[in-house]
PyMOL Python script that loads the backbone (N, CA, C, O; Angstrom):
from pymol import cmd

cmd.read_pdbstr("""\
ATOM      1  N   UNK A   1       0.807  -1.190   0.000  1.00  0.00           N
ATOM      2  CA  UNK A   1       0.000   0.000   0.000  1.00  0.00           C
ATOM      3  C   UNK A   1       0.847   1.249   0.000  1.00  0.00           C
ATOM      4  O   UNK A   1       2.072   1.251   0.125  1.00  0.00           O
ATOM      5  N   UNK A   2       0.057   2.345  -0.156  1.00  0.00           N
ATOM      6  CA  UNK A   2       1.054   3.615  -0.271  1.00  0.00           C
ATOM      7  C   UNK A   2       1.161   4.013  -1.289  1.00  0.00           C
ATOM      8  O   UNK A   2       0.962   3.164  -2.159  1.00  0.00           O
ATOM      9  N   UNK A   3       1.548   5.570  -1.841  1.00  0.00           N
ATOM     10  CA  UNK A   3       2.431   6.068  -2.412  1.00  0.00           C
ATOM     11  C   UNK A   3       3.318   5.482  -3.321  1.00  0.00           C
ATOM     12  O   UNK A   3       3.514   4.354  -2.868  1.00  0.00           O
ATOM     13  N   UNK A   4       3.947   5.613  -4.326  1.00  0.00           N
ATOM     14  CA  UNK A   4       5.149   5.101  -4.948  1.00  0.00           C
ATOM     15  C   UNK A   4       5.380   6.525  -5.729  1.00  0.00           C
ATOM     16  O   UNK A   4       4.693   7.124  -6.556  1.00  0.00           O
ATOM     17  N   UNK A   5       6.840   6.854  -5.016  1.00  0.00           N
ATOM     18  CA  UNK A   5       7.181   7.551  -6.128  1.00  0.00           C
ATOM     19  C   UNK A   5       8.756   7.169  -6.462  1.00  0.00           C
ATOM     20  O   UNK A   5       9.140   6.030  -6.193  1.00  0.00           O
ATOM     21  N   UNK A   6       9.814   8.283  -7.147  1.00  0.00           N
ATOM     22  CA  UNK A   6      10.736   7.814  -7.766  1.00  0.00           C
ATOM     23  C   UNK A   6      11.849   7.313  -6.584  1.00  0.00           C
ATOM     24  O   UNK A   6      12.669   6.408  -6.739  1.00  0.00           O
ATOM     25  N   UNK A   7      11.729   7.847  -5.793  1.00  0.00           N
ATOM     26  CA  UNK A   7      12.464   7.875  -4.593  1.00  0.00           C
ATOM     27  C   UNK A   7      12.294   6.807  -3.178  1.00  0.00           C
ATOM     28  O   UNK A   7      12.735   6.847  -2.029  1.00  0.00           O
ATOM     29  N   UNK A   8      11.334   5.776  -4.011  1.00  0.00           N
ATOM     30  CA  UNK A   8      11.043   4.857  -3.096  1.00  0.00           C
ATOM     31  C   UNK A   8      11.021   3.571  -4.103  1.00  0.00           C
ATOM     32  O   UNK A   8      10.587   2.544  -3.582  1.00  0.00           O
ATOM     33  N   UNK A   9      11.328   3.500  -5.141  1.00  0.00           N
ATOM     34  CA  UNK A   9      11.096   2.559  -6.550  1.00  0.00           C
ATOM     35  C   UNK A   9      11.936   1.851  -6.367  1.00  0.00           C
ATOM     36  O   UNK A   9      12.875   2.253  -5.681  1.00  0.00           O
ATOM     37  N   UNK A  10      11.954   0.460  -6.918  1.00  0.00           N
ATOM     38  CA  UNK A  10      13.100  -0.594  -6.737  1.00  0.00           C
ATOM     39  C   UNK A  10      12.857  -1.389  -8.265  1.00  0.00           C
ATOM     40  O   UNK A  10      11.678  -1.552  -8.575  1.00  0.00           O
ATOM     41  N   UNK A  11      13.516  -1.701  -8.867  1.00  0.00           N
ATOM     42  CA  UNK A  11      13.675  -2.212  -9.709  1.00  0.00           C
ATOM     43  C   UNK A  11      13.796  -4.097  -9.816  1.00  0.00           C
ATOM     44  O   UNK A  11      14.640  -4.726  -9.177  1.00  0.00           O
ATOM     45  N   UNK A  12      12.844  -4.704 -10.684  1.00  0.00           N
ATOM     46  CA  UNK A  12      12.477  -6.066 -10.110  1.00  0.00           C
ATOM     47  C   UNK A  12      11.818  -6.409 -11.351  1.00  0.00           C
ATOM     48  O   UNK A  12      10.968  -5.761 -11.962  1.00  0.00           O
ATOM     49  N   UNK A  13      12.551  -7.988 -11.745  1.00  0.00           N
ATOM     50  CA  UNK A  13      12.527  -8.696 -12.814  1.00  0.00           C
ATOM     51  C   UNK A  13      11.064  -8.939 -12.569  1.00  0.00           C
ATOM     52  O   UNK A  13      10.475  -8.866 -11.490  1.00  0.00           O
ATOM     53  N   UNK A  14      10.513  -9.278 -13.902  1.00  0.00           N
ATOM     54  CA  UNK A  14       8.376  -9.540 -14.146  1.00  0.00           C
ATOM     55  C   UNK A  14       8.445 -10.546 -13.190  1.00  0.00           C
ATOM     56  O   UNK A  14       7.371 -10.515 -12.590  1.00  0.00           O
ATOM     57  N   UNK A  15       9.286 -11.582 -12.656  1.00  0.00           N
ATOM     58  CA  UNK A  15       8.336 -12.531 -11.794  1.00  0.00           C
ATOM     59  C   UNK A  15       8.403 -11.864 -10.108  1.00  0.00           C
ATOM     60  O   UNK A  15       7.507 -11.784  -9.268  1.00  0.00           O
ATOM     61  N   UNK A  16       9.978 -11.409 -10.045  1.00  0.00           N
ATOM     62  CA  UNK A  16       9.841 -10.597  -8.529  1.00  0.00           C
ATOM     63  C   UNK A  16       8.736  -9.372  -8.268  1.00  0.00           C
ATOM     64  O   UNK A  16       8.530  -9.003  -7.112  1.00  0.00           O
ATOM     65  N   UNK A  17       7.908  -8.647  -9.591  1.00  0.00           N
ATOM     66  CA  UNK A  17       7.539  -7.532  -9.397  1.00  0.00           C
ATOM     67  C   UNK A  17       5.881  -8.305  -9.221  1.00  0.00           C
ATOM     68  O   UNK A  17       4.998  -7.670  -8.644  1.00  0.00           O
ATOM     69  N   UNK A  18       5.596  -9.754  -9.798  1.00  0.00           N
ATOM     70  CA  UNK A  18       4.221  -9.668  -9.194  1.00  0.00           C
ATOM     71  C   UNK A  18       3.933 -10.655  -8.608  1.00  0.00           C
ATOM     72  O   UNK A  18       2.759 -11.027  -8.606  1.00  0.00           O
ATOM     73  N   UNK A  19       5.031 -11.447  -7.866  1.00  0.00           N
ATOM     74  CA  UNK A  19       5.721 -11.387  -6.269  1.00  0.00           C
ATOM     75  C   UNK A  19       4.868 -10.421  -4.981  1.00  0.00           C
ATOM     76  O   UNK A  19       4.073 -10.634  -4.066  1.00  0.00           O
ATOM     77  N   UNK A  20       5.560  -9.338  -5.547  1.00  0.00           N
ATOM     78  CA  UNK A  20       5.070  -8.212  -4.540  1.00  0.00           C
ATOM     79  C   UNK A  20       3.568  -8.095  -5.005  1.00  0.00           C
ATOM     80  O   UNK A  20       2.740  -7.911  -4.113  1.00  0.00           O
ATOM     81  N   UNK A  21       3.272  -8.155  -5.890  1.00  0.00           N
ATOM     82  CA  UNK A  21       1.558  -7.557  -6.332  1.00  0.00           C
ATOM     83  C   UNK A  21       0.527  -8.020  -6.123  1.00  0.00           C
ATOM     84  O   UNK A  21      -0.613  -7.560  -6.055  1.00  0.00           O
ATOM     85  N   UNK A  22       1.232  -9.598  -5.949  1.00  0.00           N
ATOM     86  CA  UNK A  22       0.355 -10.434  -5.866  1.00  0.00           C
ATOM     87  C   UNK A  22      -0.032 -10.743  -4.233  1.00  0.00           C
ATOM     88  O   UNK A  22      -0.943 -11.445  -3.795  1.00  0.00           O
ATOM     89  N   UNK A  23       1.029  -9.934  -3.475  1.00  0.00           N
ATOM     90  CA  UNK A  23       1.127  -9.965  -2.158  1.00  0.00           C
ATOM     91  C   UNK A  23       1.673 -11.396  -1.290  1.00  0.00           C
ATOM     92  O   UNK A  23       1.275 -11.708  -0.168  1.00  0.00           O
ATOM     93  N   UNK A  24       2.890 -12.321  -2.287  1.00  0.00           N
ATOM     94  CA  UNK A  24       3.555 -13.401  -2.044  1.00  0.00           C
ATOM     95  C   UNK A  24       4.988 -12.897  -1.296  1.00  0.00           C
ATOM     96  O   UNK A  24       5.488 -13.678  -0.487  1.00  0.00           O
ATOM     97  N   UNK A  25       5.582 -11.741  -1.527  1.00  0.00           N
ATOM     98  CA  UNK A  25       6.337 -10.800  -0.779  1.00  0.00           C
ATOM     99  C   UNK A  25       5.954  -9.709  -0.314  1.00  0.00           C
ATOM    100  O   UNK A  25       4.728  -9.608  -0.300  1.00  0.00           O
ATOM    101  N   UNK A  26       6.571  -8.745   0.121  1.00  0.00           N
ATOM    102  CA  UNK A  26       6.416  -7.337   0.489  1.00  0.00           C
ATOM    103  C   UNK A  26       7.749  -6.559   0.348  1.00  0.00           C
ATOM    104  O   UNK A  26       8.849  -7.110   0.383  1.00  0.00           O
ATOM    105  N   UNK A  27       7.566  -5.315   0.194  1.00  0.00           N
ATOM    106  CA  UNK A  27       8.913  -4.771   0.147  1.00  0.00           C
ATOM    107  C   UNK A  27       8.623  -3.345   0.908  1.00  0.00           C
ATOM    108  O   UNK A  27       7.575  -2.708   0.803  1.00  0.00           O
ATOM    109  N   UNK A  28       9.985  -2.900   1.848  1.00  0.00           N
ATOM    110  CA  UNK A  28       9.625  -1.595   2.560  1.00  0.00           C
ATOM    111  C   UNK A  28      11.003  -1.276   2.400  1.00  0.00           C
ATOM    112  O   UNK A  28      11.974  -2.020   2.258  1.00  0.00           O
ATOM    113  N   UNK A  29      10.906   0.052   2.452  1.00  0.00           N
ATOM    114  CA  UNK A  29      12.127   0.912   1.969  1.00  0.00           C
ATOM    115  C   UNK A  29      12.928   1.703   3.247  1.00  0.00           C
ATOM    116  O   UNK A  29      12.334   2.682   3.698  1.00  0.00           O
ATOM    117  N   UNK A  30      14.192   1.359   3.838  1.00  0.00           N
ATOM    118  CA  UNK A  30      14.458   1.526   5.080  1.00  0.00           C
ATOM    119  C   UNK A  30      15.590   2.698   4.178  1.00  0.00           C
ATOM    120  O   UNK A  30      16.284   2.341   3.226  1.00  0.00           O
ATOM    121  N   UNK A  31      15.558   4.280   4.806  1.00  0.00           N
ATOM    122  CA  UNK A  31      16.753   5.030   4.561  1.00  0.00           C
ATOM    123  C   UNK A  31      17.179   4.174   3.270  1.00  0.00           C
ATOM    124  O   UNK A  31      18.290   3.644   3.258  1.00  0.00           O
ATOM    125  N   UNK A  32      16.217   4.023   2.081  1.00  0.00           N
ATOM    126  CA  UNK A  32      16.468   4.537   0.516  1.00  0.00           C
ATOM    127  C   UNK A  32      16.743   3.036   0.435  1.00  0.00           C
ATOM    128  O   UNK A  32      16.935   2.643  -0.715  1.00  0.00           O
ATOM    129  N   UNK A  33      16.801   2.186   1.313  1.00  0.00           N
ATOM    130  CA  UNK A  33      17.453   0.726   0.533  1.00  0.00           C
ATOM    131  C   UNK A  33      15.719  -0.365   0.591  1.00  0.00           C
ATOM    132  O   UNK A  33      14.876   0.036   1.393  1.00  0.00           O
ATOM    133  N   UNK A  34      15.496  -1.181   0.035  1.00  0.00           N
ATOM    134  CA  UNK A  34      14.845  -2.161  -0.049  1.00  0.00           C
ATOM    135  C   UNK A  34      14.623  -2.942   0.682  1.00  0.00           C
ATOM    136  O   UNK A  34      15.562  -3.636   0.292  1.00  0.00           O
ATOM    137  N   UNK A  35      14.145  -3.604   1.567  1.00  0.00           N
ATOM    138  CA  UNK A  35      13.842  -4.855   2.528  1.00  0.00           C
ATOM    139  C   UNK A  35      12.648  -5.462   2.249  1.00  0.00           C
ATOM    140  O   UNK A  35      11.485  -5.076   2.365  1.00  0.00           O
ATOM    141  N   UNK A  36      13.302  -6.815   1.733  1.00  0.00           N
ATOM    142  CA  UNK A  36      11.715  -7.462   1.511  1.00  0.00           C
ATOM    143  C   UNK A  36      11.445  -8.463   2.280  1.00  0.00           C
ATOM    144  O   UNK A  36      12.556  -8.918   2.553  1.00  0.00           O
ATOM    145  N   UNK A  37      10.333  -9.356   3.020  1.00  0.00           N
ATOM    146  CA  UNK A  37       9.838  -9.666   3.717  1.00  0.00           C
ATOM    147  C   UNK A  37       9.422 -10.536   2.940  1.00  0.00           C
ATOM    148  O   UNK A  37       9.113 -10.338   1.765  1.00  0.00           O
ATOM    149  N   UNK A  38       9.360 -11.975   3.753  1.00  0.00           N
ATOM    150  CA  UNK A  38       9.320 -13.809   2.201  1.00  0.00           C
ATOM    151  C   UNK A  38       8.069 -13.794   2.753  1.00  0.00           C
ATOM    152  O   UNK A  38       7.715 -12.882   3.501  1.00  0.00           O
ATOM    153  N   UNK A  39       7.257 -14.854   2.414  1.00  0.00           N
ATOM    154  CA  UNK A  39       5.570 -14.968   2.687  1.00  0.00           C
ATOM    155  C   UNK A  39       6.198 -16.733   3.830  1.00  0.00           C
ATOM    156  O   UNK A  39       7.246 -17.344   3.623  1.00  0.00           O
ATOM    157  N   UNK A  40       5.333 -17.017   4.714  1.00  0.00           N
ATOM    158  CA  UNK A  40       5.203 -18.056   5.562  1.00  0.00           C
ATOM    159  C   UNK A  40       6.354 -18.663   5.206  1.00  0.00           C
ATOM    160  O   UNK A  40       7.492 -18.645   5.677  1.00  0.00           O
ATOM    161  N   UNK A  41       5.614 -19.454   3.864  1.00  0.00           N
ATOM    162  CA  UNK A  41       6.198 -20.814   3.477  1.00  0.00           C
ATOM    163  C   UNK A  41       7.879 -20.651   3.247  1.00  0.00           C
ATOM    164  O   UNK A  41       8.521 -21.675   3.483  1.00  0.00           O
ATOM    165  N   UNK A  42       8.506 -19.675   2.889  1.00  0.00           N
ATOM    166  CA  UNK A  42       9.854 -19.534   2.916  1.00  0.00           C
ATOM    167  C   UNK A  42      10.381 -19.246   4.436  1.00  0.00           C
ATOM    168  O   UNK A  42      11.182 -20.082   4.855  1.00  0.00           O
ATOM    169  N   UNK A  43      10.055 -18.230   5.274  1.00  0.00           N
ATOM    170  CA  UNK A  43      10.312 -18.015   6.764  1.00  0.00           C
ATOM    171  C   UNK A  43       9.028 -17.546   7.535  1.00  0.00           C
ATOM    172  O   UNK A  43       8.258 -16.586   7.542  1.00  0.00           O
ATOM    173  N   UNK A  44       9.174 -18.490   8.044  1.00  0.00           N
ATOM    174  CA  UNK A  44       7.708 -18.674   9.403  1.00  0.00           C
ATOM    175  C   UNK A  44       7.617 -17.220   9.961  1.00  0.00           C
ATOM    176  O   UNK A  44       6.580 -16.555   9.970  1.00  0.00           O
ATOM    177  N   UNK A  45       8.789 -16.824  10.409  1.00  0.00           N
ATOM    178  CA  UNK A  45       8.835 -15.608  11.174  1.00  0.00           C
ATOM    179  C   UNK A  45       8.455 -14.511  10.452  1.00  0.00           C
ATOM    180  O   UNK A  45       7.832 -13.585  10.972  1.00  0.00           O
ATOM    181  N   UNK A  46       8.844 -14.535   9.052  1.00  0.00           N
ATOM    182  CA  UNK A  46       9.018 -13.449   8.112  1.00  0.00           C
ATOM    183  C   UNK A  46       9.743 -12.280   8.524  1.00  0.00           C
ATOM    184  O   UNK A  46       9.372 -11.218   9.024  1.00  0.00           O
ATOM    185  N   UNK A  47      11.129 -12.838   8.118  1.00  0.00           N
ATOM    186  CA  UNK A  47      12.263 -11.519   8.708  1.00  0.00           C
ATOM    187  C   UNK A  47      12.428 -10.852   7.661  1.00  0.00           C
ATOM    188  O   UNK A  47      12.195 -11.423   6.596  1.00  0.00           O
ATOM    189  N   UNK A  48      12.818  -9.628   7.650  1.00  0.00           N
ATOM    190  CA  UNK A  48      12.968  -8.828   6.530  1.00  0.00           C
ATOM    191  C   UNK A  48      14.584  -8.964   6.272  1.00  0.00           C
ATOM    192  O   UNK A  48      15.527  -8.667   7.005  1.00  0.00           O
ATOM    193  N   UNK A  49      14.549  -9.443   5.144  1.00  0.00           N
ATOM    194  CA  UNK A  49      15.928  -8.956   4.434  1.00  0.00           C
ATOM    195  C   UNK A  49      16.319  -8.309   3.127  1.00  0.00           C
ATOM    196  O   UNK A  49      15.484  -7.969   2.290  1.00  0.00           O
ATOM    197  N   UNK A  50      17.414  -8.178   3.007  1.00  0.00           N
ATOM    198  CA  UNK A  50      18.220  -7.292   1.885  1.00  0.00           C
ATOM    199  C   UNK A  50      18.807  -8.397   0.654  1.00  0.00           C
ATOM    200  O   UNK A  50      19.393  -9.463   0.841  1.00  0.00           O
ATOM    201  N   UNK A  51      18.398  -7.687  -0.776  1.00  0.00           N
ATOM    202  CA  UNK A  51      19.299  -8.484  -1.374  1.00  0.00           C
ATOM    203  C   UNK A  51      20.747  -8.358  -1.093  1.00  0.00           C
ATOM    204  O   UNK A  51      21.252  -7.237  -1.026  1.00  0.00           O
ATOM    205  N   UNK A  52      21.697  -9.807  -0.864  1.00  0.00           N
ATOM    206  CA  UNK A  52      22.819  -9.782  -0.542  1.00  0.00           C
ATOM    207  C   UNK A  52      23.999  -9.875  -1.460  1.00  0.00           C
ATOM    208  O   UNK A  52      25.217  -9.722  -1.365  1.00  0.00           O
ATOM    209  N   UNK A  53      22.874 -10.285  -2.664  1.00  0.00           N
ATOM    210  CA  UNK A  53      24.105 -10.550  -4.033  1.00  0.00           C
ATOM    211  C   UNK A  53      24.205  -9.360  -4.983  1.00  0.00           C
ATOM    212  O   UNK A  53      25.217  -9.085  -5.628  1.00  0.00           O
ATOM    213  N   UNK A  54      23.195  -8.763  -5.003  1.00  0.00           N
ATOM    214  CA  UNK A  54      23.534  -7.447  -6.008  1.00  0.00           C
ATOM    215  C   UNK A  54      22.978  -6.550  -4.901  1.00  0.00           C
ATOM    216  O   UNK A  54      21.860  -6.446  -4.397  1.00  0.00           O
ATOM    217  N   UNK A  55      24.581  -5.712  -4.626  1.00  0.00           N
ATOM    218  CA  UNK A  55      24.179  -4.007  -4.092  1.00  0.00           C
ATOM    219  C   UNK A  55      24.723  -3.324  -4.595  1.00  0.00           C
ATOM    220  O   UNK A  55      25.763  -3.523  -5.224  1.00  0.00           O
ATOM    221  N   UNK A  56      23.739  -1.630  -4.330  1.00  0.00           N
ATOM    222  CA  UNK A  56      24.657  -0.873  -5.082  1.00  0.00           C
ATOM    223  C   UNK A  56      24.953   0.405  -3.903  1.00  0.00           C
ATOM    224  O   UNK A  56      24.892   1.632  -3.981  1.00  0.00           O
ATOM    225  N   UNK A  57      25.174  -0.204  -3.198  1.00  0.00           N
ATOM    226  CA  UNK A  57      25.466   1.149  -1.638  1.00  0.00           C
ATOM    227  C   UNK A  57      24.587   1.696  -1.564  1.00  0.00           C
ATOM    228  O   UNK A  57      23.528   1.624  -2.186  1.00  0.00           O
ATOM    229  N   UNK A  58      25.063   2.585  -0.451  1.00  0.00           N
ATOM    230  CA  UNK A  58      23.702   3.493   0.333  1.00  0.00           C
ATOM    231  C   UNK A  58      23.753   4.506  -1.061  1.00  0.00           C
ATOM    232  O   UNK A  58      24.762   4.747  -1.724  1.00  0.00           O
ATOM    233  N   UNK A  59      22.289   5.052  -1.316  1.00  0.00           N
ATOM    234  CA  UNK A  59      21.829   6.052  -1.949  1.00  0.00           C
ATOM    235  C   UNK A  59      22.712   7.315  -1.965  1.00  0.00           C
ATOM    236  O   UNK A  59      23.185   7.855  -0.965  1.00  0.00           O
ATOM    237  N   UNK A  60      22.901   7.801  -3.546  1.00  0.00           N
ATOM    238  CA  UNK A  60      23.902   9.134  -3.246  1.00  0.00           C
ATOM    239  C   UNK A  60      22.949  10.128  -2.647  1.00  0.00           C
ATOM    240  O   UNK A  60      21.778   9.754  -2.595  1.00  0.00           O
ATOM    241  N   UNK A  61      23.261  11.464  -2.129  1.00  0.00           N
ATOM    242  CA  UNK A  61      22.644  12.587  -1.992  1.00  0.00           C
ATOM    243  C   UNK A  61      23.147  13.373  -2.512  1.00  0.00           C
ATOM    244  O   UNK A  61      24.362  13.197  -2.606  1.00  0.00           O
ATOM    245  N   UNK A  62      22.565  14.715  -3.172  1.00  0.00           N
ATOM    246  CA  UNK A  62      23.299  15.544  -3.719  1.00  0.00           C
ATOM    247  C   UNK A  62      24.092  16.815  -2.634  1.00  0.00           C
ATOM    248  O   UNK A  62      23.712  17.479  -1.670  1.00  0.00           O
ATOM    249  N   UNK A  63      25.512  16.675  -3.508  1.00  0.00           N
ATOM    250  CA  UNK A  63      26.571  16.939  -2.363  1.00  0.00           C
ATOM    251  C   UNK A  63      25.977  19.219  -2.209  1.00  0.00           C
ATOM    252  O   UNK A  63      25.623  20.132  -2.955  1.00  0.00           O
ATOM    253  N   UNK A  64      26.177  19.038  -1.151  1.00  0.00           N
ATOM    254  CA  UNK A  64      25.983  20.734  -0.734  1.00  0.00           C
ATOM    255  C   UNK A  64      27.218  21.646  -1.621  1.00  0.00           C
ATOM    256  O   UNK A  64      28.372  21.362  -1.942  1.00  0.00           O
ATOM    257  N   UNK A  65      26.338  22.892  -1.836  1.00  0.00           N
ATOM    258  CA  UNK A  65      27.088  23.686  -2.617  1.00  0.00           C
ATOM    259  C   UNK A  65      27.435  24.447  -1.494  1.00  0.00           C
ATOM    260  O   UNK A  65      26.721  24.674  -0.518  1.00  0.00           O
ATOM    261  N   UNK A  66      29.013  24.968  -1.775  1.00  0.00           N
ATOM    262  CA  UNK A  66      29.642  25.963  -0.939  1.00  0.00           C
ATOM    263  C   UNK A  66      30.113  27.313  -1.752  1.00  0.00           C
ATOM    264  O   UNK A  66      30.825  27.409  -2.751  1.00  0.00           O
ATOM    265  N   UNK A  67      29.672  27.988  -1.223  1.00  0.00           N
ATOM    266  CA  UNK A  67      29.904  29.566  -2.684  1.00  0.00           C
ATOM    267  C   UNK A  67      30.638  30.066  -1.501  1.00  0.00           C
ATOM    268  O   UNK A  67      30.287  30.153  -0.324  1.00  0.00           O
ATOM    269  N   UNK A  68      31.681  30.358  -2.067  1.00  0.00           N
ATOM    270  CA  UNK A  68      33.142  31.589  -1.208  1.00  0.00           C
ATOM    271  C   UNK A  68      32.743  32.824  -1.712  1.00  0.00           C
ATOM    272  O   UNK A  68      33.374  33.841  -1.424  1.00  0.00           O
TER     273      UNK A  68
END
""", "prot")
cmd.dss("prot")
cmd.show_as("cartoon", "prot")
cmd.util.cbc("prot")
cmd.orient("prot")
């Protein structure tokens, strides 16, 4: 549920994206990174994790201008 805008978007191959749609995952966006959450049958608990094989670091910000 929610909002989606560019700044919360994650990028996800057609079967991971309706995964989430279909409501078989979930995904929540912690400080700009992704955490998705497996349904039962993968973890009982449903812990949230990070993809561990492809990252691309914490999110840039745009660096502050300093005028002398």
């Amino acid at each position: 549920g929610g909002t989606t805008t560019l700044t919360d978007g994650v990028l996800l191959c057609s079967h991971h994206h309706h995964r989430i749609h279909d409501g078989t995952w979930t995904v929540h966006s912690r400080h700009g990174i992704p955490w998705f959450r497996p349904p039962h049958t993968i973890d009982p608990q449903q812990r949230p994790r990070r993809n561990g094989y492809w990252t691309a670091g914490p999110p840039k910000t745009t660096p502050e201008l300093h005028l002398e």
